[in-house]
Each structure stands twice: as C-alpha cells, then as structure tokens.
N, CA and C of each residue as an Amber inpcrd file, in Angstrom:
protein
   219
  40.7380000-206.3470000 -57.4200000  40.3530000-205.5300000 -58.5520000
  41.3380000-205.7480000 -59.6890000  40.9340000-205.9510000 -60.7860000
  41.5850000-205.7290000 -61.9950000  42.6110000-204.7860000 -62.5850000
  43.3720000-204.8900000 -63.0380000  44.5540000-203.8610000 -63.1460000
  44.4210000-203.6990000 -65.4820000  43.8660000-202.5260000 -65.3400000
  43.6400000-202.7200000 -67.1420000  44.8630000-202.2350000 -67.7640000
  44.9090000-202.0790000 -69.1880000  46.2750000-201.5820000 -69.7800000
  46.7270000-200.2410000 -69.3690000  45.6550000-199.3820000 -68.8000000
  46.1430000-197.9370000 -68.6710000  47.0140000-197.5660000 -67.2290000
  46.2310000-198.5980000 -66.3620000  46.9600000-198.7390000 -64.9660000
  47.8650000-199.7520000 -65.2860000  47.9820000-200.2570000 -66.1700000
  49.3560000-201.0970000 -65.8250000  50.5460000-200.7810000 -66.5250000
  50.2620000-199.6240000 -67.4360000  51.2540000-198.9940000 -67.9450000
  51.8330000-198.0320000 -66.7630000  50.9840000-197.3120000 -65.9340000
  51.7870000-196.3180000 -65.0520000  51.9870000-197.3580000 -63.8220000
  51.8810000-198.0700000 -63.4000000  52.2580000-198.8440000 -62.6060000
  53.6470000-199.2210000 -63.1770000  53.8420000-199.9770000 -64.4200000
  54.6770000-200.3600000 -64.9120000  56.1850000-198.7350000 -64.9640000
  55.7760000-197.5680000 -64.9360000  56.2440000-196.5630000 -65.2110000
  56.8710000-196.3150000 -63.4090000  55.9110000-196.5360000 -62.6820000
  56.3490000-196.2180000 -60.9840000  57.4500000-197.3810000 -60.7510000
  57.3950000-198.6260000 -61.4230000  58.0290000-199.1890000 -61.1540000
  59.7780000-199.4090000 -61.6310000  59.6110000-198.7010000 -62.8460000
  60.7920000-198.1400000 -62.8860000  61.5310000-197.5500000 -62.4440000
  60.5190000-196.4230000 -61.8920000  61.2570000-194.9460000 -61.0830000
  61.7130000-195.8280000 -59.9240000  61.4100000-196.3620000 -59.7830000
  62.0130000-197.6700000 -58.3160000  63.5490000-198.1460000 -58.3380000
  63.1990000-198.5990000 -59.5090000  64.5120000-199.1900000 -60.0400000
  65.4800000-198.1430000 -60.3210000  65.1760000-196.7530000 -60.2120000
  66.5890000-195.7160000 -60.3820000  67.3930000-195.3120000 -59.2240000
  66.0700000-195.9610000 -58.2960000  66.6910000-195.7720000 -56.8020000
  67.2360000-196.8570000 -56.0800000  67.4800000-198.0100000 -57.0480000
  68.1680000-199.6810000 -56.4020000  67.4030000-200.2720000 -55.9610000
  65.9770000-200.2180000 -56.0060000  64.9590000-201.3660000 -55.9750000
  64.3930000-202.1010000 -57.1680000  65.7730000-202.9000000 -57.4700000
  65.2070000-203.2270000 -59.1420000  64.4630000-204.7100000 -59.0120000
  63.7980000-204.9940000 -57.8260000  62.9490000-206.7100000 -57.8520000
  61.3500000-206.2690000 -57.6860000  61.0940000-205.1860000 -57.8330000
  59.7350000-204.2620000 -57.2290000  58.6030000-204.8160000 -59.1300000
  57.7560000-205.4700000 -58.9400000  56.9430000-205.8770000 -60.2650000
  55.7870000-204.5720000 -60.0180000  55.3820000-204.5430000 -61.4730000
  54.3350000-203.5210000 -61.6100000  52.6600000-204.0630000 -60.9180000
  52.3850000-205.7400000 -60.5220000  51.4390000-206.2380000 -59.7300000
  51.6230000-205.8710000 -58.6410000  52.7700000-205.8410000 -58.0270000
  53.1520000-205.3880000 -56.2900000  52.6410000-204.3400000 -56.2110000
  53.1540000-203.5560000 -57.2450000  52.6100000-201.7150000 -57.1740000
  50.8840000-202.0080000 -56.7230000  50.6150000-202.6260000 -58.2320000
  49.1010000-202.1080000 -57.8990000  48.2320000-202.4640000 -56.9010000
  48.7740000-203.8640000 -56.2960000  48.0750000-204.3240000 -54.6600000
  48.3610000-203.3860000 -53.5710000  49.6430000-202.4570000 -53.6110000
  49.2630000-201.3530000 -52.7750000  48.5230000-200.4480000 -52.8520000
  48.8530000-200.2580000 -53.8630000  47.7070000-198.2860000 -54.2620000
  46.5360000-199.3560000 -54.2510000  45.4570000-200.1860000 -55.1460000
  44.4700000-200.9290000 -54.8020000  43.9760000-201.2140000 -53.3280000
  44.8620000-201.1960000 -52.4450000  44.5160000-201.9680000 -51.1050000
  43.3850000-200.9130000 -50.6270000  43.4190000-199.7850000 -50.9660000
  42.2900000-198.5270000 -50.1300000  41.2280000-198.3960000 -51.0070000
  40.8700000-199.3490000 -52.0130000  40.0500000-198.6330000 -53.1710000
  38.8950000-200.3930000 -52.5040000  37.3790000-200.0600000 -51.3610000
  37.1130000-201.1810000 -51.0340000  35.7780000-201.7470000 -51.9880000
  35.3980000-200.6880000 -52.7220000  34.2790000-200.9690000 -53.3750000
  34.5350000-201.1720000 -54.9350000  34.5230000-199.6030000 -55.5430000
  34.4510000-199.5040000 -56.8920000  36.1890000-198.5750000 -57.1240000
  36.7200000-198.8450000 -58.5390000  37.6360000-197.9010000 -58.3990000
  37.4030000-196.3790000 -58.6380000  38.3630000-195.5430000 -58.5390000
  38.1290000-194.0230000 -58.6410000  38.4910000-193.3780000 -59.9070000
  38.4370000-192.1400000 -60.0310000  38.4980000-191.9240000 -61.3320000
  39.9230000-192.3230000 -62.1130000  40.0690000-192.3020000 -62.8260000
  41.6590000-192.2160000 -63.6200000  42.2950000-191.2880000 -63.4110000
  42.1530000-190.3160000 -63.0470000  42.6010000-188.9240000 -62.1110000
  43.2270000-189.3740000 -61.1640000  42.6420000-189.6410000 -60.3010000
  42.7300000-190.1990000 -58.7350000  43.7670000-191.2440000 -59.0490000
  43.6720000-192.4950000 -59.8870000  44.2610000-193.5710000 -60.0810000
  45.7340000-193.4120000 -60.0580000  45.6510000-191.9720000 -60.7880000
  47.4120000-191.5920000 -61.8810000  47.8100000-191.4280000 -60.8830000
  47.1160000-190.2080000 -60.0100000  47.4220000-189.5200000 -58.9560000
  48.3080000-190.4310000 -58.0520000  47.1420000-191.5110000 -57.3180000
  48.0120000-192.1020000 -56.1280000  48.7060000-193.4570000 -56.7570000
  49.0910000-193.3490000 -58.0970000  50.3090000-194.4220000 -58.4990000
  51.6980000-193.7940000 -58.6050000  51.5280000-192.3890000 -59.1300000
  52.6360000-191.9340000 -59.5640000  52.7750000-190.9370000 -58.2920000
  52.3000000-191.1530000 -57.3310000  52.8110000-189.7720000 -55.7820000
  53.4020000-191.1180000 -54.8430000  52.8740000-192.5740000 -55.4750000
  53.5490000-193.5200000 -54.5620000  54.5490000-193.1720000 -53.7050000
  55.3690000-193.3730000 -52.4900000  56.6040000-193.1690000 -51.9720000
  56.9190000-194.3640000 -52.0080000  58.7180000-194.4710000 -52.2480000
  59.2100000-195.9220000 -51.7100000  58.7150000-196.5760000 -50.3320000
  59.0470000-195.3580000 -49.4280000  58.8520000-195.8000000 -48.0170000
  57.6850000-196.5250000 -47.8730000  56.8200000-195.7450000 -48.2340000
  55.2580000-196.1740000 -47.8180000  55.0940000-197.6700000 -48.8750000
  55.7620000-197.7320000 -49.8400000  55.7970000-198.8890000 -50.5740000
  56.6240000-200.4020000 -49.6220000  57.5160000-199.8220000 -49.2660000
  58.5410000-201.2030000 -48.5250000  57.6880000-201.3870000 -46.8710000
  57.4170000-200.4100000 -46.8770000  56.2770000-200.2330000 -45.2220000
  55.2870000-201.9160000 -45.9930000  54.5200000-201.1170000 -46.8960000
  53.3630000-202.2120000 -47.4500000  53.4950000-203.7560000 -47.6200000
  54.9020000-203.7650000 -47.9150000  55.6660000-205.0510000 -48.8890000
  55.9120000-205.5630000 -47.6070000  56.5840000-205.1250000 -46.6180000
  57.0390000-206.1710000 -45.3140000  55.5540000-206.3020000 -44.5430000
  54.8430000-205.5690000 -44.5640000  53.2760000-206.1760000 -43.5530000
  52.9400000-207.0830000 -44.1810000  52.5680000-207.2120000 -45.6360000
  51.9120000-208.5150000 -46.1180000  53.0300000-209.4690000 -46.4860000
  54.4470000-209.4970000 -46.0160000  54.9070000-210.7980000 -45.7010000
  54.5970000-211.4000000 -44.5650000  54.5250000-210.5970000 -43.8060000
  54.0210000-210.7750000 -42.4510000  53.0300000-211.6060000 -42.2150000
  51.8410000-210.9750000 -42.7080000  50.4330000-211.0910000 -43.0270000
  50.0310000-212.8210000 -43.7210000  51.1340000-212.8540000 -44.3060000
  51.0290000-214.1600000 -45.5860000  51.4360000-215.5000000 -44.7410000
  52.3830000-215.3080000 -43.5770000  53.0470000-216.0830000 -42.6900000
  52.1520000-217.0990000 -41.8370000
C-alpha cells in the first residue's frame, strides 16, 4: 500500500519520537510496513491510521524489524 503525504508526515513524526529514545537508524518507510502489515485489503480511516502510527510501541516495532530480517533470509 501506498504511504501519501499525510501518513508520511506522522510516520515521519513516530520516527523521531524513536530517535529520543536512541533508535536513531529507524526510517519513516520501516514505520509504515509495520503499522501497514494488518491493513489486508483497503486502508482505514485516517483516524484509525493516526491512531495505530502514533500508539506504535518500540517493542512491538524491534519485535517486527527482527522477524522480517528473518523472513528476508
């Protein structure tokens, strides 16, 4: 799925908040292939979108990032 200017601004915004916590190699595309990975049809509202970009957790983010190295292997 496509990532437009409005999601890639708060993507771009989560990905900062990353970087205050010493994950400063984290890109705002990484973000959105996680939160994207559950969306299998159409996307959801912009509500929903903000919602599960900006409630992201690191954890559940570095969880995501090491399976699809895995995955890619």
């Amino acid at each position: 799925m496509k990532m437009t200017e409005d999601i890639a601004l708060l993507c771009k915004i989560k990905a900062e908040e990353f970087k205050l916590y010493g994950y400063a190699n984290i890109l705002e595309d990484q973000i959105w292939k996680c939160v994207s990975q559950n969306y299998t049809t159409n996307l959801p509202s912009i509500s929903k979108l903000t919602n599960d970009i900006l409630s992201l957790k690191i954890t559940y983010f570095m969880n995501w990032l090491m399976l699809s190295i895995y995955k890619t292997r």
